[in-house]
N, C-alpha and C positions, 0 to 999 in steps of 0.2 A: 117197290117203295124202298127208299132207300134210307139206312139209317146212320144216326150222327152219335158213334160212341164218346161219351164223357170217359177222360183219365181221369180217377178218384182215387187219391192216394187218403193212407189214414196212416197213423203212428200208435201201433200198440205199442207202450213202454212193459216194459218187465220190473221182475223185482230193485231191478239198479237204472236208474233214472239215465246211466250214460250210455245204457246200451239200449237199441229194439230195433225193431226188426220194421223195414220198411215193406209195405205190402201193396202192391200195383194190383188194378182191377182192370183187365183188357177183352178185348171184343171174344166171345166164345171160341177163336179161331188160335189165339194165341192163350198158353199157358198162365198161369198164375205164378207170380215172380215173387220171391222173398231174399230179399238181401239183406243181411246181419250188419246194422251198422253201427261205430262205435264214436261218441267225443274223442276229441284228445287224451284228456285223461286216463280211459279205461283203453284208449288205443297206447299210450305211451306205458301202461301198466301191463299191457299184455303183451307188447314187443319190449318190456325191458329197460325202458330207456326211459328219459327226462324228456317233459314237454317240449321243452327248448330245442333238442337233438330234432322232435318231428316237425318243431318248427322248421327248425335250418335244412331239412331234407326236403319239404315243401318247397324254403324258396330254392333250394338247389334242383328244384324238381326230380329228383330223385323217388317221392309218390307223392301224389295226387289226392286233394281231399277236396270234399265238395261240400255243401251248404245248406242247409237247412232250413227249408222252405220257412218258416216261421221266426227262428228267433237268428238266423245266418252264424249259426257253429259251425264249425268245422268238423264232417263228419268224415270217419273214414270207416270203409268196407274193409270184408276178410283179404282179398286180393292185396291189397296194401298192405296189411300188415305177412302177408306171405313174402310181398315186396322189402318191407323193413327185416322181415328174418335172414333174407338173403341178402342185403346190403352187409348185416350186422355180420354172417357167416366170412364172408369175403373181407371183409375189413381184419377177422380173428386169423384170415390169411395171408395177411399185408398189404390188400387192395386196397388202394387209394377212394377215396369216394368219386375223383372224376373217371376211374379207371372204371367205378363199378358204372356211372353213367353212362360210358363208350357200351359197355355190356350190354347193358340195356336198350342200345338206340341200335346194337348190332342184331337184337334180339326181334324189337320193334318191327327192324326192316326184314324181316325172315331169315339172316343171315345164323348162320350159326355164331356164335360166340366161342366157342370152344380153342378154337386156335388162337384168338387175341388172348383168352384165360392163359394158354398153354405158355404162349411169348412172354406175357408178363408175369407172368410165377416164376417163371425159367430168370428174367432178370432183378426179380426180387431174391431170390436164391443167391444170385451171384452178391446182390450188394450186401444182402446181409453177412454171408461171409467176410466180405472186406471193412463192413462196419465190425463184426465177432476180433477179427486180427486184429485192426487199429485197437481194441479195447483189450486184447491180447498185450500188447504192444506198450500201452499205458499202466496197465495193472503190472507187468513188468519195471516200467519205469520209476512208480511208485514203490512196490517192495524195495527194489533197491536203494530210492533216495530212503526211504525209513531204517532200511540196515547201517548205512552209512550216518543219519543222523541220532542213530543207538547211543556213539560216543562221544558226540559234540554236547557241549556246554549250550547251555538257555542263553540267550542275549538278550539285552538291553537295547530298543532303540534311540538313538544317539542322536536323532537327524539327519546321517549319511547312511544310518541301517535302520530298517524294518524289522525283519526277521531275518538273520544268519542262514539259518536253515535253507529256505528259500533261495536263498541269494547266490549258496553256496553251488545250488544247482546249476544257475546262471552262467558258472564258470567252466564248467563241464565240456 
């Protein structure tokens, strides 16, 4: 005789209405499944960030939220926001969000990721150096126009002058 198991899900809420825990009922052969799932909200609260940010990482799909059988929230599991800790880590390392998406689709396809990380750090290094000098270079520019305008007179714009100051650098 052969039997026809019913999937019955239920939603036990907890003490915070944006968090519970979804609980699958499956055939005696398979395990009993609990996945901690969260709104937006308690998801954007616990990764840190503004609903807006998990919006825009949604549509950039960078993670995945799924729906709510009942009222179609946007719910998101722990894995996801394990996903947004590491988007948020790499970004505090100068990753790009399309750089962390290559990441992730090198990850996806069993590929290791480590050498695309190693490349692109390696030319993040280099640029930021080049942006540190230019800014070297400017903060240099500036002291010296403000020593030089230490002893010049305030002017008056006239219609052919703005600012002296300014102007005077022009000539330079």
């Amino acid at each position: 005789m052969r039997r026809n198991w019913r999937l019955r899900q239920t939603f036990e809420y907890l003490v915070d209405p944006d968090h519970f825990f979804l609980t699958m009922w499956l055939p005696h052969s398979f395990k009993i499944q609990h996945m901690s799932m969260m709104t937006i909200k308690l998801f954007a609260k616990s990764a840190n960030v503004s609903r807006e940010t998990v919006r825009h990482y949604v549509a950039l799909g960078l993670i995945e939220a799924s729906k709510h059988p009942e009222n179609g929230y946007q719910l998101f599991s722990e894995k996801e926001l394990m996903r947004m800790r590491f988007i948020r880590g790499a970004q505090q390392l100068g990753f790009k969000l399309q750089e962390v998406k290559m990441i992730f689709e090198d990850a996806q396809k069993g590929n290791s990721s480590c050498p695309r990380v190693r490349e692109l750090l390696a030319d993040h290094i280099k640029e930021s150096k080049r942006r540190i000098q230019q800014l070297v270079t400017l903060n240099e520019r500036m002291e010296s126009a403000l020593l030089a305008w230490g002893n010049m007179p305030d002017g008056t714009p006239n219609g052919d002058s703005i600012c002296c100051l300014i102007e005077s650098q022009n000539h330079e």
